[in-house]
C-alpha positions as CSV (number, residue, x, y, z in Angstrom):
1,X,0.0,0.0,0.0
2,X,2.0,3.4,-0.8
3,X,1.1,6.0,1.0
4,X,0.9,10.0,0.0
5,X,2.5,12.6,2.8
6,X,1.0,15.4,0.7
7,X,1.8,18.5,3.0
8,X,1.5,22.7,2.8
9,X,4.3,23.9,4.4
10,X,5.6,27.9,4.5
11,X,8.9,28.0,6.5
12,X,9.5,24.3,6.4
13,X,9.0,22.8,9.7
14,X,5.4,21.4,8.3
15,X,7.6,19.7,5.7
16,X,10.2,18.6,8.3
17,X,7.3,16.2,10.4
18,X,5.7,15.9,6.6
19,X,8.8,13.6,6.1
20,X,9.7,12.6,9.3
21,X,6.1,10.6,8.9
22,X,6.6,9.5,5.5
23,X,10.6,7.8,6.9
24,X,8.0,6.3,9.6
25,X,5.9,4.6,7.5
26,X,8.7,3.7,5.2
27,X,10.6,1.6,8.6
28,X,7.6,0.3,9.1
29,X,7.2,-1.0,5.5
30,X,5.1,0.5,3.9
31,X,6.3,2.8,0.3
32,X,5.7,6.1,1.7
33,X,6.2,9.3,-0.2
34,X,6.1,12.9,1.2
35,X,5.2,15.6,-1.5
36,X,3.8,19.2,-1.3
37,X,0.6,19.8,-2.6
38,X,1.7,21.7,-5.3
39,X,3.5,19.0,-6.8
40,X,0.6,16.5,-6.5
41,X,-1.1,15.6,-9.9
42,X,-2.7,12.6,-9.4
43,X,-3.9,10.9,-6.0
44,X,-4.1,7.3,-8.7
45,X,-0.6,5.7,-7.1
46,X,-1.6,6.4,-3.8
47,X,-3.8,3.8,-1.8
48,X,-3.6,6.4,1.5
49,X,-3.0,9.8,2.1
50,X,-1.3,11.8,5.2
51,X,-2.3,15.5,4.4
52,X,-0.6,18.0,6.5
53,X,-0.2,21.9,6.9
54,X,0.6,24.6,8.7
55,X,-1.8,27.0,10.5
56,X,-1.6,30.1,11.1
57,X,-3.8,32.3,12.9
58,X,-6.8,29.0,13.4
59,X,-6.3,28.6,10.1
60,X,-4.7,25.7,8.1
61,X,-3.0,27.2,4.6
62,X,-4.7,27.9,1.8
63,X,-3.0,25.2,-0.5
64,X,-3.5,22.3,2.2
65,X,-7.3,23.5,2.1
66,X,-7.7,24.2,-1.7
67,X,-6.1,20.7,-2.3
68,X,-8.4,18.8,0.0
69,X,-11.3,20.7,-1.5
70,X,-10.2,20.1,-5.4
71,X,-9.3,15.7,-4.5
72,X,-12.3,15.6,-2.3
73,X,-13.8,12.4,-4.1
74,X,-10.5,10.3,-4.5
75,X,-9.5,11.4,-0.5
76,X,-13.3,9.9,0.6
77,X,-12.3,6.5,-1.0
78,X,-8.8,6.6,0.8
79,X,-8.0,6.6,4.4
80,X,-6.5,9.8,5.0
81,X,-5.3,11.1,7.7
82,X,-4.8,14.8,9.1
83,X,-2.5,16.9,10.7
84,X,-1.7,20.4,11.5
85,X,1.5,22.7,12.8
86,X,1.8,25.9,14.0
87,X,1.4,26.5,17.8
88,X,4.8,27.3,19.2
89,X,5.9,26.7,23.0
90,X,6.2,23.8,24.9
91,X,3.3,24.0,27.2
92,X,0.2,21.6,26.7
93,X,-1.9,24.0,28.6
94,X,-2.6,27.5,28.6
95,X,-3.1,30.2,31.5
96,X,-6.7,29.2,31.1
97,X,-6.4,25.8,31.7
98,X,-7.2,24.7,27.7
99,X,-5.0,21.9,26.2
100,X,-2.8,23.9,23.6
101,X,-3.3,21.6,20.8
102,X,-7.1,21.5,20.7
103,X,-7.4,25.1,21.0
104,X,-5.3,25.4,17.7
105,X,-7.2,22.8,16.1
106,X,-7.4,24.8,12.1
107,X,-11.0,26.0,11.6
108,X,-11.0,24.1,8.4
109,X,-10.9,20.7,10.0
110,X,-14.6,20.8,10.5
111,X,-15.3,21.2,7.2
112,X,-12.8,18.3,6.1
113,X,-13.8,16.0,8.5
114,X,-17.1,15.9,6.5
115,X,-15.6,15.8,3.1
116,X,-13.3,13.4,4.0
117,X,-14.1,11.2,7.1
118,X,-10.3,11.1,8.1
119,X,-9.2,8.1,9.9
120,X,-7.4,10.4,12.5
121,X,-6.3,13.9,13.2
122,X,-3.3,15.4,14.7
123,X,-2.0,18.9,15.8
124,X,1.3,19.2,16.8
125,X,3.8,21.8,17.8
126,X,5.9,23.9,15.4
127,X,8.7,26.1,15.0
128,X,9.7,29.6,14.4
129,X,12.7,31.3,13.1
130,X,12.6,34.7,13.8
131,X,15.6,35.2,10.9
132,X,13.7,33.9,8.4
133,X,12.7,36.2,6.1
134,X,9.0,36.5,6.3
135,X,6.3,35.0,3.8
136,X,3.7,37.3,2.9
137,X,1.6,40.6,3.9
138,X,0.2,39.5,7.5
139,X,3.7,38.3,8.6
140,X,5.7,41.4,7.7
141,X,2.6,43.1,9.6
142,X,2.8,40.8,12.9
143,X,7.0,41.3,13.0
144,X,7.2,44.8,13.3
145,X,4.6,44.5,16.4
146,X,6.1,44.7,19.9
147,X,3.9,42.8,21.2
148,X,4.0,39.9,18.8
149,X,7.6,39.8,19.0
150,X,7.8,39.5,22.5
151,X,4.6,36.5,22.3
152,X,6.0,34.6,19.8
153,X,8.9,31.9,20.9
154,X,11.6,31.0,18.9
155,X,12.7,27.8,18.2
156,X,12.3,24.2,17.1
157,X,9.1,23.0,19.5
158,X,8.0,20.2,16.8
159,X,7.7,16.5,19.1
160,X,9.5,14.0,17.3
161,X,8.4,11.4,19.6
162,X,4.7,12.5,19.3
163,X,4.9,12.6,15.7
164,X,6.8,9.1,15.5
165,X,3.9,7.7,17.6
166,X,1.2,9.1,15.4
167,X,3.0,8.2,12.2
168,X,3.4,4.7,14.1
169,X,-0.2,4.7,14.5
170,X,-1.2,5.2,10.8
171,X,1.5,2.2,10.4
172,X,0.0,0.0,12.1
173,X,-3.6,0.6,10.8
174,X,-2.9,0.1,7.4
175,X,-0.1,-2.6,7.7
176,X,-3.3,-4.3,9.6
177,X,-5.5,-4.5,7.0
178,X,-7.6,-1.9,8.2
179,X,-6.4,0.5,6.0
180,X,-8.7,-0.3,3.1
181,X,-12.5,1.0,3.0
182,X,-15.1,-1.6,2.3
């Protein structure tokens, strides 16, 4: 069964647990490729799908949204799976007591979840660079903010452990036989 890590990724670190997943599924043996959606063609060679992105904001990007929307009807007849990158920090719970990575849940999943009845769903934590040079109108904006530049944590936060465990999740689904719909 080969599997798609199709992912939407704007500084990299989406891409980074995009193919951390795919190296996952690979050890576990299945033929795993991790692609970005922009590159994606044709869902025909791919019996599964991981579809990742990063969010920003609530919101996953654009491309991992527009490319769920366009392969709607060939993602309903695959198990696909979802996850999401973005919030930054280590802490699971905020000042308010709310777990981290459900608050930051994208705003799109809803919508997905009924286009595509994924198998699973996964949020996990990001990185930021302040160095990097930034990507588009509303992040020039937010970096000459005080305030956001003293919110926003630098750093690698992704959980390579967490994301190994998901990824050895998906493995074990589909290398179970369950991977298939009826």
């Amino acid at each position: 069964m080969t599997v798609l890590v199709a992912y939407a990724s704007r500084h990299g670190s989406t891409a980074g647990i995009a193919e951390r997943i795919a190296e996952v599924l690979r050890a576990a043996g299945l033929p795993a490729e991790a692609h970005p959606v922009e590159e994606v063609r044709d869902l025909g060679p791919y019996e599964a799908v991981v579809l990742g992105g990063a969010a920003y904001m609530f919101h996953w990007l654009k491309d991992a949204t527009a490319f769920a929307r366009r392969h709607r009807r060939e993602l309903a007849d695959r198990p696909v799976w979802l996850f999401s990158s973005g919030p930054l920090g280590t802490d699971r719970v905020d000042d308010e007591g709310h777990d981290v990575l459900e608050s930051a849940r994208p705003k799109e999943f809803e919508e997905l979840t009924g286009l595509l009845h994924p198998r699973g769903e996964q949020v996990f934590f990001g990185a930021f660079d302040p160095g990097a040079r930034p990507v588009g109108f509303g992040e020039r904006l937010v970096r000459h903010l005080p305030a956001a530049k003293d919110a926003t944590p630098a750093g690698d936060f992704r959980d390579w452990p967490a994301i190994d465990a998901w990824a050895g999740t998906i493995a074990a689904e589909l290398t179970a036989g369950e991977g298939t719909r009826p």
